[in-house]
Each structure stands twice: as structure tokens, then as C-alpha cells.
C-alpha positions as CSV (number, residue, x, y, z in Angstrom):
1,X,8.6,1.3,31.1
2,X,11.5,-0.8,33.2
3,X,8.8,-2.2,35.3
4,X,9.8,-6.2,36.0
5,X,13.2,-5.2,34.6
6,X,15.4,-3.1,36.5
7,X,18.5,-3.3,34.0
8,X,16.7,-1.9,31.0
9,X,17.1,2.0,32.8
10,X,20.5,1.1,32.1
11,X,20.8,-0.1,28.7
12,X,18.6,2.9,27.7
13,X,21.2,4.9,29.4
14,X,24.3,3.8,27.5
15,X,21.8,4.1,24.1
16,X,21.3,7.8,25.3
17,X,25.3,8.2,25.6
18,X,26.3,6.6,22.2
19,X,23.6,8.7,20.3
20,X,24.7,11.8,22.4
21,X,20.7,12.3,23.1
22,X,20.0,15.3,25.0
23,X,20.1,14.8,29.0
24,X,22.8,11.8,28.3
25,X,26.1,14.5,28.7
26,X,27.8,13.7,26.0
27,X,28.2,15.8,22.8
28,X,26.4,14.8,19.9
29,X,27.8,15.3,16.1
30,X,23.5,15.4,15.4
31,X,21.9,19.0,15.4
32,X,19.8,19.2,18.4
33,X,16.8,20.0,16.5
34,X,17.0,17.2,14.5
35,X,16.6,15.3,18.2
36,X,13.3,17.8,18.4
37,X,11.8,16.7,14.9
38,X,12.4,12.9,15.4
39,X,9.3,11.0,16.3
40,X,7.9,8.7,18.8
41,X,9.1,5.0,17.7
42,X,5.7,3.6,17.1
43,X,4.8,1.9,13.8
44,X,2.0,3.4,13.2
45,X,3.8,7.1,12.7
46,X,6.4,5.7,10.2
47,X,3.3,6.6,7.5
48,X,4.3,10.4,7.8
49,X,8.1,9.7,7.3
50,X,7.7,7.1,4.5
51,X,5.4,9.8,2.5
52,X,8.0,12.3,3.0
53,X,11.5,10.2,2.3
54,X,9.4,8.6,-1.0
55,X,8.5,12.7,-1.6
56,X,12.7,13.3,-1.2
57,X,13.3,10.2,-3.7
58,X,10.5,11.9,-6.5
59,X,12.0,15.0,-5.9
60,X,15.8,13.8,-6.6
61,X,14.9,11.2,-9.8
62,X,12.2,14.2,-11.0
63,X,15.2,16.2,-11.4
64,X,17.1,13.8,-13.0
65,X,14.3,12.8,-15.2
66,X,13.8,16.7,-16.5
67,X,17.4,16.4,-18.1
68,X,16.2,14.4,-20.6
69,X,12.6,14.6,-21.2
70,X,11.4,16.9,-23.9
71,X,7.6,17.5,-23.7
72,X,7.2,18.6,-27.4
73,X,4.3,17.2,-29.0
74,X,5.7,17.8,-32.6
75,X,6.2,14.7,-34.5
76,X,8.9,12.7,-36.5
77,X,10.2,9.7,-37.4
78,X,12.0,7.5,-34.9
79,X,15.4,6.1,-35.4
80,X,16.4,5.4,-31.8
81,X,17.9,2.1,-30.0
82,X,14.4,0.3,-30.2
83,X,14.4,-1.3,-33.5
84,X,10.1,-2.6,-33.4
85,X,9.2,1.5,-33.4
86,X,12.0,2.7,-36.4
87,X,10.4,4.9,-38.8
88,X,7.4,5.3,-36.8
89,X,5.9,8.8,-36.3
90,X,6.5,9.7,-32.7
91,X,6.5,13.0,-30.7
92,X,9.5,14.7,-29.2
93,X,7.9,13.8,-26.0
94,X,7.8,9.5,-26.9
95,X,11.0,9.7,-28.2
96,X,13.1,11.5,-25.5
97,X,11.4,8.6,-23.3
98,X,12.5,5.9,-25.1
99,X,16.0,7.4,-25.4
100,X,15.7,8.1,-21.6
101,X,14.9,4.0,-21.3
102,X,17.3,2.4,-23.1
103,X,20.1,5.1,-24.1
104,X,20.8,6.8,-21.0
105,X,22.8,5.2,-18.5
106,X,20.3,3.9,-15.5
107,X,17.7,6.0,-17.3
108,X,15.2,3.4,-16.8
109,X,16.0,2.5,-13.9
110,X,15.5,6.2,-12.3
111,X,12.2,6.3,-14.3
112,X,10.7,2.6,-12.6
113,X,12.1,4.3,-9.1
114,X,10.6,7.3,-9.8
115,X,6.9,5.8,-10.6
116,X,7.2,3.3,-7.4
117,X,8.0,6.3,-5.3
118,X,4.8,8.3,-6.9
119,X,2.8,5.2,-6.1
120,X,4.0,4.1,-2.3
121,X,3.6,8.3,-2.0
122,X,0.1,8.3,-2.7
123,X,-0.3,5.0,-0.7
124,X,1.6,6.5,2.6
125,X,-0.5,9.2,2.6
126,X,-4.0,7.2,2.4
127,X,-2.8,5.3,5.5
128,X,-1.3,7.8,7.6
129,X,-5.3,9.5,7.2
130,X,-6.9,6.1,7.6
131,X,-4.3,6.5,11.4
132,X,-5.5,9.9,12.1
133,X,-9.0,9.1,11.3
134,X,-9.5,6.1,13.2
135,X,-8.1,7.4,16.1
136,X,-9.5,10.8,16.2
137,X,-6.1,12.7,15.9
138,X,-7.8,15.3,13.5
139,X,-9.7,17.0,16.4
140,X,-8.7,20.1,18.1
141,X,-5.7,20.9,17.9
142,X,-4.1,19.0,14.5
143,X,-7.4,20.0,12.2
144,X,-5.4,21.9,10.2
145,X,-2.6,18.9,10.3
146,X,-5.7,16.7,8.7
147,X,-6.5,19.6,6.4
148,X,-3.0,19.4,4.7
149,X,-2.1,15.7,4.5
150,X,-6.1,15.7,2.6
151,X,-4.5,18.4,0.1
152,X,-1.5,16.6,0.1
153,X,-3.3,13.3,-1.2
154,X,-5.5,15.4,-3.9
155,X,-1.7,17.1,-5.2
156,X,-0.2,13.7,-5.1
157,X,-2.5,11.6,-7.2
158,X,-2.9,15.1,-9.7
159,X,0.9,14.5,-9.8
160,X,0.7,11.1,-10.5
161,X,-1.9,11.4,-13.0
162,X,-0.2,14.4,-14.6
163,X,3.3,11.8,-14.8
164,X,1.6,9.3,-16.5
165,X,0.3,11.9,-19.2
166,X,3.8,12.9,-20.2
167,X,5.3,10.1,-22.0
168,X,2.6,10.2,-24.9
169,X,2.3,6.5,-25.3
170,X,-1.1,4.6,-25.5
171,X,-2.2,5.2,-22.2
172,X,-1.2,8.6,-22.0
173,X,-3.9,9.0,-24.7
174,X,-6.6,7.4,-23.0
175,X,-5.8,9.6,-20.1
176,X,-6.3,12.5,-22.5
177,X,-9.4,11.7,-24.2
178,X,-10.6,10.9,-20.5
179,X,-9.7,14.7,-18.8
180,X,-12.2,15.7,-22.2
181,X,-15.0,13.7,-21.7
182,X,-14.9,14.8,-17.7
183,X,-14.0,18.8,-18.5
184,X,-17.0,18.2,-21.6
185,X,-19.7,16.8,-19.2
186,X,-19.4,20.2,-17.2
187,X,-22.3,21.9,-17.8
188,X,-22.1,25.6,-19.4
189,X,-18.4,26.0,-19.5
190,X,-17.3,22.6,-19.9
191,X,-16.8,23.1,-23.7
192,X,-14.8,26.3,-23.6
193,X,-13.1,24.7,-20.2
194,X,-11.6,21.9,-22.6
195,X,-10.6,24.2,-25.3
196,X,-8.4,26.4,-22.5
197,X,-7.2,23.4,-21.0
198,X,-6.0,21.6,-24.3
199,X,-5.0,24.9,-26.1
200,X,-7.5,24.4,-29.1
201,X,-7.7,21.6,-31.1
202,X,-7.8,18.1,-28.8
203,X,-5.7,16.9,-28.5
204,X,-3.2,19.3,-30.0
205,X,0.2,20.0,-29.0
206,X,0.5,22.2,-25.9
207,X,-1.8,19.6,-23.4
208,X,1.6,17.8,-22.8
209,X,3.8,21.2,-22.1
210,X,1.3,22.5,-20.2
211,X,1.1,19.3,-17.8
212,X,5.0,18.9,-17.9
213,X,5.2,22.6,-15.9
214,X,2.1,21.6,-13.5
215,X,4.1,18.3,-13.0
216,X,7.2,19.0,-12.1
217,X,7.5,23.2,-10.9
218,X,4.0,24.0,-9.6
219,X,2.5,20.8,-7.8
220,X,5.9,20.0,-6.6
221,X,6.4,22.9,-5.1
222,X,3.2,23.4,-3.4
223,X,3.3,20.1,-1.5
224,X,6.4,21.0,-0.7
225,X,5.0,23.9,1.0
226,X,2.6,21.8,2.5
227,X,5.5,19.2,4.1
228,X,7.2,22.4,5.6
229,X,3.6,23.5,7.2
230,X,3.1,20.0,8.8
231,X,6.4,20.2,10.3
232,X,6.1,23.6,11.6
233,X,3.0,22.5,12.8
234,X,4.2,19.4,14.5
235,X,6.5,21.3,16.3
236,X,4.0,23.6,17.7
237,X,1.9,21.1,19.1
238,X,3.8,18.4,19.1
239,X,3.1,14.5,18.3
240,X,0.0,12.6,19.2
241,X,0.4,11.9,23.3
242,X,-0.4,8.0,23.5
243,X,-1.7,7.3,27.4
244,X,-0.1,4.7,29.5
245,X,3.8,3.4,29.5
246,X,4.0,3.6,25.7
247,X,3.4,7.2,26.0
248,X,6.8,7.7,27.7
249,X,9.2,6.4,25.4
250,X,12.0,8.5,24.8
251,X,12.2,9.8,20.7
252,X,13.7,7.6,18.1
253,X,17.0,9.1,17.1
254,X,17.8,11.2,14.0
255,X,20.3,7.8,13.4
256,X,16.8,6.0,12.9
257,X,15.1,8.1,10.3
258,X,18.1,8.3,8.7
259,X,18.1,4.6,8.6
260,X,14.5,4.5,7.4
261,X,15.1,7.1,4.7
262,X,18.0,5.1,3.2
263,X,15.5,1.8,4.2
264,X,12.9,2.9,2.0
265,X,15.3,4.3,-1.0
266,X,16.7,0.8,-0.6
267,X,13.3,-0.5,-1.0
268,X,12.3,1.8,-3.7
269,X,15.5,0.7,-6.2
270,X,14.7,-3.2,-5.3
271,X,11.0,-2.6,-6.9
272,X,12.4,0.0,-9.6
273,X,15.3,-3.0,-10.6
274,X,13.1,-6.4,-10.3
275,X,9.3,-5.0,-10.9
276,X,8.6,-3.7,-14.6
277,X,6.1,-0.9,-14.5
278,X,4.9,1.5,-17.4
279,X,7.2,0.1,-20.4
280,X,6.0,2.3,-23.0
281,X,8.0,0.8,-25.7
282,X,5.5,-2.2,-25.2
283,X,2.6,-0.1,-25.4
284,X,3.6,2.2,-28.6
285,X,2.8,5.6,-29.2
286,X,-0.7,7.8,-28.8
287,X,-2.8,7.4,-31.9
288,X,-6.2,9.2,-31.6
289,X,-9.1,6.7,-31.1
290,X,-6.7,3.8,-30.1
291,X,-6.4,2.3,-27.0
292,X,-4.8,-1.2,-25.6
293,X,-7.0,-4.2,-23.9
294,X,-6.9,-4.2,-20.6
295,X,-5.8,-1.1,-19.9
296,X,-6.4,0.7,-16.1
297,X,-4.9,3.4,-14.5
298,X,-2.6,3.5,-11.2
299,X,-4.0,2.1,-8.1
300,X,-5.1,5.0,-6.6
301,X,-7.2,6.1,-9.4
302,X,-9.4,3.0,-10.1
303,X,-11.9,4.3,-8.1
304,X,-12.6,6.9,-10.5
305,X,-12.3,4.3,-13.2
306,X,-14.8,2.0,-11.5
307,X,-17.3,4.1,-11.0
308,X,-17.4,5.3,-14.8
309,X,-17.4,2.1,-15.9
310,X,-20.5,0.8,-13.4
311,X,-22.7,4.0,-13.9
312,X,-25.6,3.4,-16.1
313,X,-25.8,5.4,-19.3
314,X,-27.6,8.7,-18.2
315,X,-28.8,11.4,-20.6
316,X,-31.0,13.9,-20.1
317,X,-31.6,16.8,-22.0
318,X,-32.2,20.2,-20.3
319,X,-33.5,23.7,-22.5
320,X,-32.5,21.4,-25.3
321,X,-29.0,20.8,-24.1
322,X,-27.6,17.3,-23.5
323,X,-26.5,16.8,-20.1
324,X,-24.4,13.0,-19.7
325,X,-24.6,12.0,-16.3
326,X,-22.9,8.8,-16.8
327,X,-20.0,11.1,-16.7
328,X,-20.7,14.1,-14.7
329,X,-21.7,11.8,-11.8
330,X,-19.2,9.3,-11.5
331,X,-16.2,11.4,-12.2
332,X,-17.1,15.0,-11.4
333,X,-20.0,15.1,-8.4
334,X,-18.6,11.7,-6.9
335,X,-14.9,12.6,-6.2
336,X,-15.7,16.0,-5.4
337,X,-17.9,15.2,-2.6
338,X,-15.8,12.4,-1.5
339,X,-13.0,14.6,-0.8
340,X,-15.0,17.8,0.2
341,X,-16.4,15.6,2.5
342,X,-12.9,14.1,3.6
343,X,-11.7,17.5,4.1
344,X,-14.7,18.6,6.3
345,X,-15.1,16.1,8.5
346,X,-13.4,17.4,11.4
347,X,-16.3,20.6,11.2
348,X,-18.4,18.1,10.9
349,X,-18.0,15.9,14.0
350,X,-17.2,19.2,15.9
351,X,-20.7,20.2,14.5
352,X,-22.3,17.3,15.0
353,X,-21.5,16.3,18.8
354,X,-20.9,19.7,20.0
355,X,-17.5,18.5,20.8
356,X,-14.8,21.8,20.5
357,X,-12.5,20.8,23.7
358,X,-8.8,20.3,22.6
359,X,-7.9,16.5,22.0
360,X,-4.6,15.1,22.6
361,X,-4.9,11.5,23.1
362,X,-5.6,9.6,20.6
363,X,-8.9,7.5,20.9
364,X,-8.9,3.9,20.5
365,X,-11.3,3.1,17.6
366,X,-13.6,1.1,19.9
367,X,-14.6,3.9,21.5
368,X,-15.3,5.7,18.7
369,X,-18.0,3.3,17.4
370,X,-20.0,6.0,14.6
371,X,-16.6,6.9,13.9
372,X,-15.0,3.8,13.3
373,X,-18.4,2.5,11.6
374,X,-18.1,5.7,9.3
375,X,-14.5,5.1,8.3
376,X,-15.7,1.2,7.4
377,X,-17.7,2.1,5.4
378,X,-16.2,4.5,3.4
379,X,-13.3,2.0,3.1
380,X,-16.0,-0.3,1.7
381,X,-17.6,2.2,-0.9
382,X,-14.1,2.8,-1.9
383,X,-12.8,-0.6,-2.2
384,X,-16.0,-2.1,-4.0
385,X,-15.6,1.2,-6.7
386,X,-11.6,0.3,-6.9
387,X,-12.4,-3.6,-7.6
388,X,-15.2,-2.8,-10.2
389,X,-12.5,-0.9,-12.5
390,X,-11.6,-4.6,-13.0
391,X,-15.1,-5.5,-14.2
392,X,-13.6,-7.4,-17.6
393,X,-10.7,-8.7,-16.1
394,X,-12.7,-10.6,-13.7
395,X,-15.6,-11.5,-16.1
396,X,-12.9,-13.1,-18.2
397,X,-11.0,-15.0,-16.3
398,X,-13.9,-16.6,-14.4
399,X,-15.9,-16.9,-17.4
400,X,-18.6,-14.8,-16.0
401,X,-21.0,-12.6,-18.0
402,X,-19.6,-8.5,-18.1
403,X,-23.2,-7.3,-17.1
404,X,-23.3,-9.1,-14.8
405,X,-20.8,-8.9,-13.0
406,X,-21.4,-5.1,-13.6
407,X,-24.3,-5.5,-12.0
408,X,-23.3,-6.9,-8.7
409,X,-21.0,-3.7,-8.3
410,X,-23.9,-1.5,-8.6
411,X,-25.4,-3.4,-5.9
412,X,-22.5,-4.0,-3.9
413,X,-21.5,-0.3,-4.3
414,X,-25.3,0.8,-2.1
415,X,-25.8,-2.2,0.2
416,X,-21.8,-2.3,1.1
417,X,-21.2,0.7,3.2
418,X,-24.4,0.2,4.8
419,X,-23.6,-3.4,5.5
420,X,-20.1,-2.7,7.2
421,X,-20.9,0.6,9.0
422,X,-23.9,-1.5,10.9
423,X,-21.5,-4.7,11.6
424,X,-18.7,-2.4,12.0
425,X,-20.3,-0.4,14.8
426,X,-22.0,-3.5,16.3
427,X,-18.0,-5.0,16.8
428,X,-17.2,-2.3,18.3
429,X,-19.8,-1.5,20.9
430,X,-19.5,-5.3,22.0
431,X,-15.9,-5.0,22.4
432,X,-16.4,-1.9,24.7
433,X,-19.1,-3.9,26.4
434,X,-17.0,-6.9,26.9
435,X,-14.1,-5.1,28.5
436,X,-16.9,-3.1,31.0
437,X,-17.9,-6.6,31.8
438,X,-14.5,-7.7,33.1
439,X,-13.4,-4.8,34.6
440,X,-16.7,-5.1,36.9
441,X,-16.5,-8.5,37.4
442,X,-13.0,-10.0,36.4
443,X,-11.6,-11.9,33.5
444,X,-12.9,-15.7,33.1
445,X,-9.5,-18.4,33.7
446,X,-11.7,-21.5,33.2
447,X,-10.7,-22.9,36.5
448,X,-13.6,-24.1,38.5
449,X,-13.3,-24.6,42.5
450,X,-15.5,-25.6,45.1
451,X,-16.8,-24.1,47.9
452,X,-17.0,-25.2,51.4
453,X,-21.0,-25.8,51.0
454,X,-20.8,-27.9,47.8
455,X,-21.2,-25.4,45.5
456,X,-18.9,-24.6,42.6
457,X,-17.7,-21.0,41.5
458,X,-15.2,-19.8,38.9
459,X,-12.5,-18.2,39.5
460,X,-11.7,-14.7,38.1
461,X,-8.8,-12.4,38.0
462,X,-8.2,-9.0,38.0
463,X,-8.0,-7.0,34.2
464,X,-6.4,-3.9,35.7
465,X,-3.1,-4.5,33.8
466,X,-4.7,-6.2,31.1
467,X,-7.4,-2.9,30.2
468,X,-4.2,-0.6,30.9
469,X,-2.2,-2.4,28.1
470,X,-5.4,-2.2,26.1
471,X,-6.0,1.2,26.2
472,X,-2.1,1.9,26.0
473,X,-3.0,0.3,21.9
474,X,-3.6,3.5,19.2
């Protein structure tokens, strides 16, 4: 670590005495375990932290949120602060929303916060599992650690998805009348599955009640559960050893993720002050068999809404029963294998390459080349199904034709994932080629010299250092 400069021992010294970190003799006004929970200062770990100081934030404006919110479906007029929507019929549940937006002080405000936490949630999480993926830190012994942050990305988009239900507005209806054509396209039991989930008639006027208490008591509480296993966890086994000099440096501070707690509540009220998101006032009240142009859902949800939207229009009838497997495929089958798949895969690499030793250093995803290829190209299936939930939006504003732009996605949706797993791997195995090359034989400089007998050579130099840092790289 002080290699090439001696007094960095020494700064690192006094920075050990002014934090009071343990070994510096000095008295620190921090808990010691908080110096045993913080984490190695690496960028790629802030992911974790981020998903749980944006968690903190939903948790605090969630409360705040429930003190006005009403989820009653029964209806009235409205004679609130919005003058466009007076005299409209509205439920209890639209109403207290709008009242929450413009009548309560910073109401609005707390509700933008509180949807750009859900959103950067859901986003942290994808990434910290993209980090763990890629660099093999799900194997033996963290496979449970993988397990939970999986269930903790399924909880947080239900969560999300359940939020967006609540208000009652225009999109919260087309959310609606989507959970009933997904429940109804379950065979057998998907009609009587709707009616238990919506309370009777659709969509009637307990759906919204019922989601309010899965939204903010039950999901809540269970990732909650979940946060407190991963820490326990991480303090069993501790964090992800990373080979080479990087691998020794000493633990961030509680002082810094502290700092990046109030860093990303600083960033979080920037977005929720200067970037409008969900104005329901704009968008009006549910009205069965109404819906807005251009509507889509949030981010991490297109996928699902792309692949409805690209899935041909398959029915078949079986014992005289209509089976509608432009629904059941694409929003049932699809995202349940995804994430069954997702939440097996450490089995199934154990399984497959008979590899049960205990892992703890991370790979580099060179030399992980199916791996890597594997995680490409879901990334690609993923992406191409997330960009075809925009299928009008981008027939219309480059005045292409909708089928055919549908089309390509079907296309692009099969030969995609094929296409980057095979370049994908390919990269890889020539990187891991390239550096065997010049450990064997040296690293090219370009200078050419010649040789007593006339001849002319190249001169090479030594890639010791230059692989070490390499490998040093997560």
C-alpha cells in the first residue's frame, strides 16, 4: 500500500487517530461495532449501502406519507385546492393524494422523495447483483447472501408496483386491469384467484386497502428482515477479500457512511425538488376502460411491459377452455423463470462444474468467460424486452411503422442473447489469452534496437506489476 511512498504510513496514521479507529489509541465517541460493520472503501460495494440508506429514506417518508393517505375506495365529489378536478367524482384514496400534494406542507415534496427512493432502491439492488454475479461472489460461502438481495429485488419492485396502485389515478387503473388479465390467464384457478384478490366485483373497493397493508406493514417489514439477515450474515463471513494491495486497505469509517447516507438523502431531495414524477393531478382519476397515451410503468417493470406488448396473439383452446398465451407467457412463465432462474444459479454452477470448494476472492470476469458470457446476455434479453415497452414511442417519433418495429423486437429479443453471450465470451477468452502472452514473453514498448550481427529485435518488459494491478481489479 505505501510502496514508492514512505509518508503515506504516516498520514494514514494521524487519519486512524482523528477517527479514533481501533489500533490508533485514542478513544473514539463511534461504537466499535459500527467500526466492524463499515465496509472496504471500494466503489463497487457502495451498491449495498445506497440500497439500504434509499430503504432508510422509504421507510422515514412511508411513515410520513401514511398520516395522510386514506386508502378508501368510496367515492365523492371533490372540492379540494385543485380547481380543474372540483365536483369530480373521486375516491377517498385520490382525494387524500391530492390534499397530500398541494395542502400539506412539503407533502409533495416527501411524496417525489419517496418515489425516487423506491426507484434508485430497485436500481441499487439490480447492480449490486450484476457485482456479485460477475465476479462470482455468490459461491460458497455468500449463496445465501445472493439468495436474499434476489428476494430483496422481487419485494422491492412488488413494493413499488403496489405504491403506484394506491393513489387511484389513471395509471393506477391500468395497473389494476393489468394484475386481472395476468391472475385471469392462470389456468384453473385464475378466475377465482382474481375474485380473492380483488374482493368480488373488479375492480371494487377493497383491491386498494388490501394493497395499502401489503405496501406499507407486510413487504416493508419483511425486507426489513431480510437487510438485518445480510448484515448478520456479513458479519459472519465477512466482506468479499479482494487479492493484492487493494485487498489491505484499512475499513472506511462509520464518519463515511454516514456521509454517504446524508449524500444520498441529499441526492434524493435534489431529484424529489427539481424532477416531477407521478403528478396525478395531471393524469385524473381511475375511470374503468380509460387509460392515457403513452402511458408505461416504472423502469424496472418495462420488461414485463415489453414483453406483453411484443408477444404475438396466442389462443388456444384446451377441453373447450380458452387458454391466452399472449398473456400467460409473457407475464406469468417469463418472469417466473427469469427469477427462479436468478435465484438458482449458484445450484446451478455448483451443479454444473462440480465446483463446491469455498470461494473468497472474488473472480475477475475474464476468467469467468461462460459466466460473464451468461450475464451478457441476460443483460441483453433484458434490455431488448425493456426497450420494446417503448415500441410506439419510437415508431412515432421516427416515423416508423408500429409492426414493424414490433417485429424487430421479436427478433432482436432470440438472436440478442445469443449474439452477445458468443462475442461476449470470445472478449473475454482473448483478453485472458493476451495477458498469458505477455506474461510469457513480455509487454511490447515499440522500441526497436539492433543487435551486434545486424539484426533487429524489440524490446520487451516485464508485466509482473502490470498483471498484479490487473488482477488486484474486481
Amino acid at each position: 500500500m505505501h510502496n514508492g511512498r514512505p509518508w503515506s504510513r504516516y498520514v494514514w496514521g494521524y487519519q486512524k487517530a482523528a477517527m479514533g479507529a481501533p489500533g490508533s489509541g485514542r478513544t473514539s465517541p463511534v461504537p466499535g461495532r459500527w467500526w466492524r460493520q463499515a465496509w472496504a472503501d471500494r466503489w463497487s460495494f457502495l451498491f449495498g449501502e445506497i440500497a439500504l440508506s434509499t430503504f432508510v429514506v422509504l421507510a422515514a417518508t412511508g411513515v410520513y406519507l401514511a398520516l395522510f393517505f386514506d386508502p378508501a375506495m368510496t367515492r365523492g365529489a371533490y372540492h379540494g385546492s385543485y380547481g380543474r378536478l372540483r365536483g369530480m367524482p373521486v375516491s377517498r384514496a385520490y382525494e387524500s393524494t391530492l390534499h397530500l400534494s398541494f395542502d400539506v406542507r412539503g407533502g409533495l415534496l416527501i411524496r417525489q422523495i419517496h418515489h425516487w427512493a423506491a426507484l434508485i432502491f430497485v436500481a441499487a439492488v439490480c447492480l449490486l447483483l450484476l457485482r456479485l454475479f460477475f465476479t462470482g461472489a455468490f459461491r460458497r460461502p455468500r449463496s445465501l447472501t445472493w439468495l436474499i438481495w434476489v428476494i430483496m429485488l422481487i419485494l422491492g419492485m412488488a413494493a413499488g408496483w403496489t405504491g403506484t396502485i394506491l393513489p387511484d389515478d389513471l395509471l393506477s387503473g391500468g395497473s389494476l386491469g393489468l394484475l386481472q388479465g395476468v391472475v385471469q390467464s392462470i389456468p384453473v384457478v385464475g378466475t377465482h384467484l382474481t375474485l380473492w384478490i380483488f374482493g368480488g366485483s373488479i375492480p371494487g373497493h377493497q383491491i386498494i386497502p388490501r394493497l395499502y397493508w401489503l405496501h406499507v406493514l407486510i413487504l416493508p417489514a419483511a425486507m426489513a428482515g431480510l437487510l438485518a439477515l445480510q448484515r448478520w450474515l456479513a458479519a459472519r463471513h465477512g466482506r468479499t477479500r479482494v487479492p493484492g494491495q487493494l485487498g489491505n486497505l484499512p475499513h472506511t469509517s462509520a464518519a463515511a457512511a454516514v456521509a454517504l447516507f446524508f449524500s444520498t438523502c441529499g441526492v434524493l431531495a435534489l431529484l424529489g425538488t427539481l424532477a416531477q414524477i407521478n403528478p396525478v393531478w395531471l393524469l385524473g382519476p381511475y375511470r374503468p376502460g380509460a387509460t392515457t397515451a403513452g402511458a408505461v410503468p416504472d423502469w424496472y417493470m418495462g420488461f414485463l411491459d415489453g414483453a406483453l406488448r411484443i408477444t404475438p396473439g396466442w389462443l388456444v383452446e384446451v377441453a373447450g377452455h380458452p387458454l391466452v398465451l399472449a398473456v400467460l407467457v409473457p407475464a406469468v412463465l417469463m418472469p417466473g423463470a427469469l427469477f427462479t432462474v436468478l435465484a438458482a444459479y449458484p445450484l446451478l454452477e455448483r451443479w454444473l462444474t462440480g465446483d463446491h470448494s469455498v470461494h473468497l476472492v472474488p473472480d475477475r470476469p475474464r476468467e469467468a468467460a461462460t459466466r460473464t458470457a451468461i450475464g451478457a446476455a441476460g443483460i441483453t434479453f433484458y434490455g431488448l424486452l425493456w426497450a420494446a415497452a417503448a415500441n410506439d414511442q419510437i415508431a412515432y417519433h421516427f416515423g416508423l411503422d408500429l409492426y414493424a418495429v414490433t417485429w424487430f423486437f421479436r427478433a432482436a429479443v432470440l438472436a440478442g442473447p445469443a449474439l452477445a453471450y458468443a462475442l461476449t465470451r470470445r472478449i473475454c477468452v482473448g483478453l485472458v489469452s493476451r495477458e498469458r502472452e505477455e506474461a510469457d514473453h513480455g509487454h511490447k514498448t515499440g522500441r526497436i534496437v539492433m543487435n551486434p550481427n545486424g539484426g533487429y529485435s524489440e524490446i520487451t518488459q516485464p508485466v509482473t506489476h502490470a498483471l498484479k494491478g490487473s488482477l488486484d481489479k474486481p
